[in-house]
KEVOTOR-615604 format. One record per residue: residue number from 1; residue in three letters; z, x, y of N, C-alpha, C in turn. Coordinates in Angstrom, 3 decimals. Last residue first. Layout:
BEGIN
- NUM;ALA;Z;X;Y;Z;X;Y;Z;X;Y
...
END
This chain:
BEGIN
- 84;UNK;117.812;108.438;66.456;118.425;108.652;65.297;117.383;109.287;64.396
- 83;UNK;116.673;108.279;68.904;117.752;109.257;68.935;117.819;109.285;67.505
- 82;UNK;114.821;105.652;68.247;114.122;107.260;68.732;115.178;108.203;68.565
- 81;UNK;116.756;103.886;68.068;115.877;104.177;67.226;115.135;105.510;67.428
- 80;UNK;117.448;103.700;70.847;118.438;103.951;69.810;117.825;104.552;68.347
- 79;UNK;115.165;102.942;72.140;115.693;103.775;72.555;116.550;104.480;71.618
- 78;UNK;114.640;100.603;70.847;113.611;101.457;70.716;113.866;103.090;71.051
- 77;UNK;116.790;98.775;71.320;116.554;99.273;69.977;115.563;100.183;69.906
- 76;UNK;116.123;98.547;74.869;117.332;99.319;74.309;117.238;99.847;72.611
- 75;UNK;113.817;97.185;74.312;113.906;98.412;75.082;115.418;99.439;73.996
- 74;UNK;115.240;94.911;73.377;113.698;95.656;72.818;113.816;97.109;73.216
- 73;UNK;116.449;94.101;75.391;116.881;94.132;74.427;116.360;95.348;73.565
- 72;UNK;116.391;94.850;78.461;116.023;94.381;77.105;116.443;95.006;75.864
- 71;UNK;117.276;95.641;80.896;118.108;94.984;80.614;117.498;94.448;79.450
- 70;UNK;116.479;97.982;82.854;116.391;98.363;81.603;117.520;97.110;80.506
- 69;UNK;115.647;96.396;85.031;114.499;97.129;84.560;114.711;97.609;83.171
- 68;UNK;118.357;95.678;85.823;116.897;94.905;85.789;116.115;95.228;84.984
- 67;UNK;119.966;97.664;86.308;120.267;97.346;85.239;118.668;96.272;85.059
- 66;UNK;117.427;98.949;88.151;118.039;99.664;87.197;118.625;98.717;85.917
- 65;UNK;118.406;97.134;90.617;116.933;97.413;90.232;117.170;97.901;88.548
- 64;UNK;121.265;97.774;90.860;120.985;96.483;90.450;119.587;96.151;89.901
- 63;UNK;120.849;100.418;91.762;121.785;99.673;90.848;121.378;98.408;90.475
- 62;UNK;119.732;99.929;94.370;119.264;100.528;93.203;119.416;100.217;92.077
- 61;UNK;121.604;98.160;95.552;120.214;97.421;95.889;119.499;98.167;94.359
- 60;UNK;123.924;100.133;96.024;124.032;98.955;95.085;122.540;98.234;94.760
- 59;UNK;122.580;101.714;97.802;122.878;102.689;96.764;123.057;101.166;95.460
- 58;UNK;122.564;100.309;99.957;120.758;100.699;99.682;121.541;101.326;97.929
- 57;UNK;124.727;99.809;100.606;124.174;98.641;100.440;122.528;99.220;99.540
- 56;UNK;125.645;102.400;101.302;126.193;102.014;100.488;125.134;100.830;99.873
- 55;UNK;123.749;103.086;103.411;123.819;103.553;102.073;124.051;103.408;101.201
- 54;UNK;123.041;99.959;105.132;123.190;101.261;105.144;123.028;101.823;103.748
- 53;UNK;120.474;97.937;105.941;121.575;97.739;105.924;122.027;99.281;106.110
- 52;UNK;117.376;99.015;104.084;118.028;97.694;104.809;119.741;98.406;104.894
- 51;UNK;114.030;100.189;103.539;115.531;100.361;103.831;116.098;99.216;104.404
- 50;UNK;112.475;98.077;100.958;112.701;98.760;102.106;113.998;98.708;102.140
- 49;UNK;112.372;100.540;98.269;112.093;99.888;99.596;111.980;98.333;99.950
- 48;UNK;113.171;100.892;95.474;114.020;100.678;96.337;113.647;100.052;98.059
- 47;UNK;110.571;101.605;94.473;111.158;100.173;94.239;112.075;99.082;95.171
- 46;UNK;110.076;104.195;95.426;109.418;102.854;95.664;109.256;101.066;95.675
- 45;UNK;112.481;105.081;94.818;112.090;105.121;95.880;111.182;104.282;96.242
- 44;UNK;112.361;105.055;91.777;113.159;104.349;92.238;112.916;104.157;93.954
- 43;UNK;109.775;106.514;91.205;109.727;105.255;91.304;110.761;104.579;91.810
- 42;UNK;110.991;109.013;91.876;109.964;108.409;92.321;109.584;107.015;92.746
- 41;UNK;112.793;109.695;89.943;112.956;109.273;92.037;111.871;108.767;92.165
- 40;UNK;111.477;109.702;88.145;112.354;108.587;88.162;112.895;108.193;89.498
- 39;UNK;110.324;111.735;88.329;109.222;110.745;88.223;110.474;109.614;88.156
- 38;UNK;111.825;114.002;88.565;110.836;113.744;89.649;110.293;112.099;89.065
- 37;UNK;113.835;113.471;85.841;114.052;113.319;87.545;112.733;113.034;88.348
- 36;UNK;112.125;114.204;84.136;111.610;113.110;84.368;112.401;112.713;85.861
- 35;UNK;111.345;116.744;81.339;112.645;116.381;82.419;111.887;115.532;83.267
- 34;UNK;111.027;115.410;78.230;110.920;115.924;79.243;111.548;115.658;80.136
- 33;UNK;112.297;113.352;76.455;112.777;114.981;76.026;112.393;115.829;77.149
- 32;UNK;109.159;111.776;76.149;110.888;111.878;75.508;110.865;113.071;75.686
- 31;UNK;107.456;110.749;79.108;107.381;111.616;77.701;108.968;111.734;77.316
- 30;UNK;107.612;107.210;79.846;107.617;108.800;80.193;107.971;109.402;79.052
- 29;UNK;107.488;104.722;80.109;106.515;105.543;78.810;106.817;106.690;79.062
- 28;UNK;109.329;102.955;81.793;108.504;103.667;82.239;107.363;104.374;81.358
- 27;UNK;111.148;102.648;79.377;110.800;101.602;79.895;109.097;102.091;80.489
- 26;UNK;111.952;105.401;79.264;111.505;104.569;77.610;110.777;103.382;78.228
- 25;UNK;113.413;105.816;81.675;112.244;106.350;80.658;111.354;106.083;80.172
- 24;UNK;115.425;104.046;81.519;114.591;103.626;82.062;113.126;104.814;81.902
- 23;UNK;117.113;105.319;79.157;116.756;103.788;79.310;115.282;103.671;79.949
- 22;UNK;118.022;107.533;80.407;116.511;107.938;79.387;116.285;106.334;78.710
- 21;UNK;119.483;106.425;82.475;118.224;107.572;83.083;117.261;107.248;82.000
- 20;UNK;121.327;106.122;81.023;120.371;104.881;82.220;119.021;105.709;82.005
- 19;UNK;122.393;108.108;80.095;121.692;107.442;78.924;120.739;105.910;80.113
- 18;UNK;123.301;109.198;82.428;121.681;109.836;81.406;121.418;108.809;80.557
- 17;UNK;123.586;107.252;85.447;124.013;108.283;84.021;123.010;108.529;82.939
- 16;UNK;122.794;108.845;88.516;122.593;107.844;87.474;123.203;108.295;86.204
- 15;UNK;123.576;108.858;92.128;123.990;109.403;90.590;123.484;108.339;89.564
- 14;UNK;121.522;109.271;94.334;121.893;108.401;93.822;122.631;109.331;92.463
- 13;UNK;120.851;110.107;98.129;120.815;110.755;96.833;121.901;109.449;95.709
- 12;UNK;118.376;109.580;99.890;119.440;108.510;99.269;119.464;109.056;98.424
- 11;UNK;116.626;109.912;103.227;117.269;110.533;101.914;118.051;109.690;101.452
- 10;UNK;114.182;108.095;104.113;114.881;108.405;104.628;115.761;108.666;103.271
- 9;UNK;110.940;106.801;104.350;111.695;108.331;104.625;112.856;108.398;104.981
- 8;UNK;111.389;104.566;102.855;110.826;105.087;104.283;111.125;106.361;104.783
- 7;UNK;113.316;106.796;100.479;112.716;105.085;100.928;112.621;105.185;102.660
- 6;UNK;113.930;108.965;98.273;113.143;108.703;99.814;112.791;107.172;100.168
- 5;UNK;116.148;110.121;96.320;115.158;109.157;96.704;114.973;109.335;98.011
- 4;UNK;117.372;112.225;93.942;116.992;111.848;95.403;116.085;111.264;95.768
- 3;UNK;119.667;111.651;91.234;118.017;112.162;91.751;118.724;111.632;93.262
- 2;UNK;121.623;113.534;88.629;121.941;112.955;89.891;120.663;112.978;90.512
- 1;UNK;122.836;111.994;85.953;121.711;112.650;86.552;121.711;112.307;88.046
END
């Protein structure tokens, strides 16, 4: 999934992969099955602040928010459990 973030205003388009994407979803409560780009830039943009360094550095800073956010356990069986 590819979103676009804004951190201080400034564009950071990020690729995420879907099953991240509907990880951090599940984390977030966002509705299953709806489309959630807007609300996942969202928050990543807010998370992601502030800008520091360049793109590359702002694109790993995400990444690393991400595996954070969706690194439970719990999370993950709830996720797996909902698909099946």
């Amino acid at each position: 999934m590819k979103l676009n973030l804004i951190i201080d205003s400034r564009p950071l388009d990020v690729e995420v992969d879907d099953v991240v994407a509907s990880l951090l979803a599940v984390r977030l409560d966002l509705p299953a099955g709806a489309e959630n780009r807007d609300a996942l830039a969202s928050y990543l943009s807010e998370k992601g602040a502030p800008w520091t360094l360049d793109e590359e550095h702002m694109r790993r800073r995400i990444l690393r928010r991400l595996v954070l956010d969706i690194a439970d356990p719990v999370l993950v069986m709830r996720h797996l459990m909902a698909d099946g």
